[in-house]
C-alpha positions, 0 to 999 in steps of 0.5 A: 233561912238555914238549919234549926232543931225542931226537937226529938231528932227532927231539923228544919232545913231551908235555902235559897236557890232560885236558878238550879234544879235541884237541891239535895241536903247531904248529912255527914254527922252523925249519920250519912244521908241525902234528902231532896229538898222541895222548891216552893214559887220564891226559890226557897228549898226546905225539909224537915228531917227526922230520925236523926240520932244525938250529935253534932250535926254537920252537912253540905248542899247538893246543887243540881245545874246544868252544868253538874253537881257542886257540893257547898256549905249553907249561905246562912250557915250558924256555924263552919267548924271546919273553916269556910270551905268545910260543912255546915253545923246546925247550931241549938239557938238555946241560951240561958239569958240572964239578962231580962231586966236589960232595957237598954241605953238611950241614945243620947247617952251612949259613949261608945267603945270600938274593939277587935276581938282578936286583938284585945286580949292575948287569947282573942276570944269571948270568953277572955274578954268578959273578965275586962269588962269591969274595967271598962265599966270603971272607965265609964264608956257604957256602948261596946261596938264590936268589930265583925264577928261573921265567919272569915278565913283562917283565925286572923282577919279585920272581919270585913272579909266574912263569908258566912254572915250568920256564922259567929268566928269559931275561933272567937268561940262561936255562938255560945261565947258570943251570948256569953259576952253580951249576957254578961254585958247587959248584966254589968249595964253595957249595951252591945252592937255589933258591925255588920257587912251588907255590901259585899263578901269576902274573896275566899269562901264565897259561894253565893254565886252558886245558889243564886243572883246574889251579886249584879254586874249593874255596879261595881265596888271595890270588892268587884260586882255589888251585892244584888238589892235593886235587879232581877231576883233580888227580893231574895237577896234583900230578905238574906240580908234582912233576916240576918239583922233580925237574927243578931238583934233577937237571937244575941239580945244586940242593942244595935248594929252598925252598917259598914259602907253603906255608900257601897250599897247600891240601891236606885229601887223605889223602897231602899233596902236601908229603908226596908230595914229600918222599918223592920228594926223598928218593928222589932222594937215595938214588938220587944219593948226594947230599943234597937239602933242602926248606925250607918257609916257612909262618907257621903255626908247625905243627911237623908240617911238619918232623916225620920222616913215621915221627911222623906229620909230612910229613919236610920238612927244615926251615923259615923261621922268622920268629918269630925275625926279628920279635923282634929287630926290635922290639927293635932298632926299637919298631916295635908295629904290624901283626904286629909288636904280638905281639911287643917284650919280651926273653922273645920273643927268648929264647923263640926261642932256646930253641924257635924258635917265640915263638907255640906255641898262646898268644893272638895279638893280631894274629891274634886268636886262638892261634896255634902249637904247640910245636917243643921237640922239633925241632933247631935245624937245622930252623930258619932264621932272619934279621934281614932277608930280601926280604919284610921288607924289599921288603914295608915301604912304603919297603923300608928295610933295617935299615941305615936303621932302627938305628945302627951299634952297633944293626947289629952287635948284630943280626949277632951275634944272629942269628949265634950263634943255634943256628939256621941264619942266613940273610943278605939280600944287602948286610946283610953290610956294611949296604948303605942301597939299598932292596929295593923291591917292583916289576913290569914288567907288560904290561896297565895294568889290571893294573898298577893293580891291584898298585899298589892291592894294595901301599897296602892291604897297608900300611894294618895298619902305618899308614905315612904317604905314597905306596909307590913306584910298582911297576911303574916302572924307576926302583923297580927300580933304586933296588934295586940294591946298591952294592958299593963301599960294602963298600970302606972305612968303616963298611961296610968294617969291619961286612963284616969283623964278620960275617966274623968272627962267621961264623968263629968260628960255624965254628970253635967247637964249641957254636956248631955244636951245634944241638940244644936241650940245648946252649942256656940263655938267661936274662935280665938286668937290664931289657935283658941276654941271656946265650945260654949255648951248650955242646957237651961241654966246650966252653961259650961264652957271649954277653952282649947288652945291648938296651938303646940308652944304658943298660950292663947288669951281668952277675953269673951267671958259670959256673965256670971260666975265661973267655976273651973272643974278640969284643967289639962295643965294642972300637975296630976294630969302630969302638966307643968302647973296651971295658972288658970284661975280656980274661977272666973268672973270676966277676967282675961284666962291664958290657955298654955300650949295644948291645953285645954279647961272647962268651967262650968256655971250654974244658976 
């Protein structure tokens, strides 16, 4: 679908329209034309086009109806120079990649690292964000998770309100500085995914309706009638949707994508559309020789989504789990309100340590109903877990981070929870060194009543926490920029050494043979004293175990060494982490250890 050269002036063009009568192609640049475009038996309208003379080439369809004549932009637009409402530019796919030696990163060993693209620099673009990458190598975080790059309105927005999912955000800097960034990842042995939206469409520049069945009344999400995947007509949606991850996955070089809100896709079909995509992504893969991931979000806890096709699941390589987010959370913070009253004891956190899903059929209160089935069977490296990412936060009335909800000793204890879990850990740009800018949620949106509408949206979406005062206002510059991070903080103090904490946690994930052992016979949790966990992690007979002491001013003692000599390689409270002293031992055969208030140690022991 859409507009591609074909070389010496001539372009192919190709939409699909099942319902109307007739579609012209109109050109703008560099010459001014109409083209009737011929109807093939799926719906799809196409040409070629000769003769055309050097320049950019921009254009709008021409749809015939019954009802008249509308001019639009191309649904698989590459490119929107002029916004969403503008013309269509066909963009050359050329690029020269640098990177063929790239072969990827196994799954099992992907430390992930989620990033907004406007807010990360103070440009907010491609280009200004490849001269961070050494530093992120240096961190040691091998994954970049991109946040939705597709075309939205205006130059502000999260990215989930994209119109145009073929079309790279101009004012991040297009196609072209897109492949620059991941060429220049994959050259610095960084894989690059990217989050895609598959179960709706921004309000603003959203014209699928006029070209076909794109949407069903069948179901409604929270952005109004669902995306069309199991009605009349939708084997032509399915298929937009479905080139469109072969596109980002061949064309860009992407290692993986993320799937947003799969639980807002709603498919009863015989052969589900995550399915359909699954076997294609695998498929490319086998072509290419080169591994491709899909990672689901979803908060339905179904283990059918990862489960390999052969067992009756849709083979979805893996998927967020949040269950291990709200668990620490609440015990770093107290909060109880919202979805946060399903959770707050120490067994949630060693439940998810051990399955990954806290909710595995029992009764929420929140949900008011059970809630999940059970993930024992899956690996670890089919989970990704955080302690912050851009819904926690941005979706908070203040966007506070967890910088400014716990205390320093708090932040570090987070860090090597998440860390040392036999999961796979993702950050959220700035956690690294506790960065105190918010992440707050904002829009540039052209049509004032619909600007109303989000802020409206937001103040109901927090009335089930209870939290007190006036949200920022979205669509104003100022919340947009408030969220940009400050990169010299990393630069000295506390902020200086929690960087280099997390640094040497990551190496030490890297570097020890039971921390890179996802599977579930590798990890014992168990529980001590009102707030001690023991994470016993093992692979052979190399064993490590991490104590975790929750508690804010209460040490914890820890009796239940197992055999063997011990050897400590990270304490929380030694003084270059900036704690108060620590009196653990250096090592351990058997002997009682007192864990002081939120800390936390690793010792590790070989044969």
């Amino acid at each position: 679908m859409g507009a591609y050269p074909l070389g010496s002036g001539c372009y192919h063009f190709s939409v699909w329209a099942p319902l109307v009568e007739q579609v012209e192609l109109k050109l703008l640049s560099p010459v001014q034309r109409c083209f009737t475009l011929v109807r093939d038996e799926q719906g799809y309208w196409q040409g070629e086009v000769d003769g055309i003379p050097p320049g950019p080439v921009d254009y709008l369809y021409r749809l015939h109806t019954s009802a008249g004549v509308v001019e639009r932009p191309d649904p698989a637009s590459r490119c929107q120079p002029y916004g969403v409402h503008g013309p269509s530019r066909v963009v050359d796919p050329h690029f020269d990649w640098q990177d063929q030696g790239w072969k990827g990163i196994p799954l099992s060993q992907w430390i992930l690292y989620e990033l907004h693209v406007g807010t990360f620099t103070l440009e907010g673009t491609f280009a200004a964000l490849i001269p961070r990458l050494p530093e992120l190598v240096e961190l040691g975080v091998n994954v970049l998770e991109l946040m939705p790059v597709a075309q939205f309105p205006g130059e502000r927005n999260w990215g989930y309100d994209g119109v145009y999912p073929y079309a790279v955000q101009t004012s991040y800097g297009g196609a072209a500085g897109f492949k620059a960034l991941v060429n220049a990842c994959h050259q610095l042995g960084l894989a690059v995914i990217l989050d895609v939206v598959y179960n709706h469409l921004g309000p603003e520049g959203n014209y699928l309706r006029d070209f076909g069945p794109y949407f069903t009344d069948k179901y409604h999400t929270p952005w109004g009638d669902a995306l069309n995947f199991d009605d009349r007509y939708s084997d032509g949606v399915r298929e937009f949707f479905l080139q469109n991850a072969e596109y980002w996955l061949e064309e860009f070089h992407l290692d993986g994508l993320r799937l947003d809100a799969v639980h807002a896709i709603y498919d009863f079909s015989a052969y589900p559309f995550l399915q359909e995509l699954a076997e294609q992504v695998d498929a490319l893969e086998a072509r290419t020789g080169r591994p491709r991931v899909l990672i689901a979000e979803s908060d339905l806890n179904d283990v059918r989504l990862i489960t390999p096709r052969e067992q009756g699941g849709y083979g979805l390589d893996a998927q967020w789990c949040d269950d291990f987010h709200h668990s620490l959370h609440t015990l770093l913070t107290g909060e109880k309100t919202g979805y946060y009253q399903d959770f707050g004891e120490l067994e949630h956190l060693a439940k998810a340590y051990r399955e990954s899903y806290v909710y595995s059929g029992q009764y929420s209160c929140y949900r008011a109903r059970r809630h999940g089935n059970s993930a024992v069977g899956r690996p670890g490296s089919q989970f990704v877990v955080c302690i912050q990412n851009h819904d926690q936060i941005g979706n908070r009335m203040l966007g506070e981070r967890l910088s400014q909800l716990t205390s320093f000793e708090g932040l570090k204890l987070a860090a090597a929870a998440l860390l040392l879990a036999p999961m796979l850990p993702l950050l959220f740009m700035g956690e690294e060194y506790g960065e105190v800018a918010p992440f707050l949620y904002f829009v540039s949106h052209g049509d004032p009543d619909l600007v109303e509408a989000v802020r409206q949206g937001r103040r109901r979406e927090f009335s089930a926490f209870a939290w007190q005062g006036e949200p920022p206002d979205p669509q104003a510059e100022e919340t947009f920029l408030r969220s940009k991070l400050n990169w010299e903080l990393k630069k000295a103090g506390h902020h200086q050494v929690l960087w280099k904490w997390y640094q040497a946690l990551i190496r030490l994930r890297k570097t020890q043979p039971a921390l890179q052992h996802l599977e579930r016979d590798g990890v014992e949790v168990e529980l001590f004293s009102n707030s001690g966990l023991a994470l016993h992690r093992r692979q052979g007979s190399q064993a490590l175990l991490a104590l975790f002491n929750f508690s804010p001013d209460q040490p914890v003692t820890y009796t239940q060494w197992p055999s063997g000599t011990w050897e400590k390689l990270l304490d929380s409270h030694e003084t270059q982490w900036l704690g108060k002293g620590s009196s653990l031992p250096a090592g351990s055969q058997g002997d009682l250890v007192e864990v002081p208030p939120y800390g936390v140690a690793v010792y590790g022991q070989n044969p």
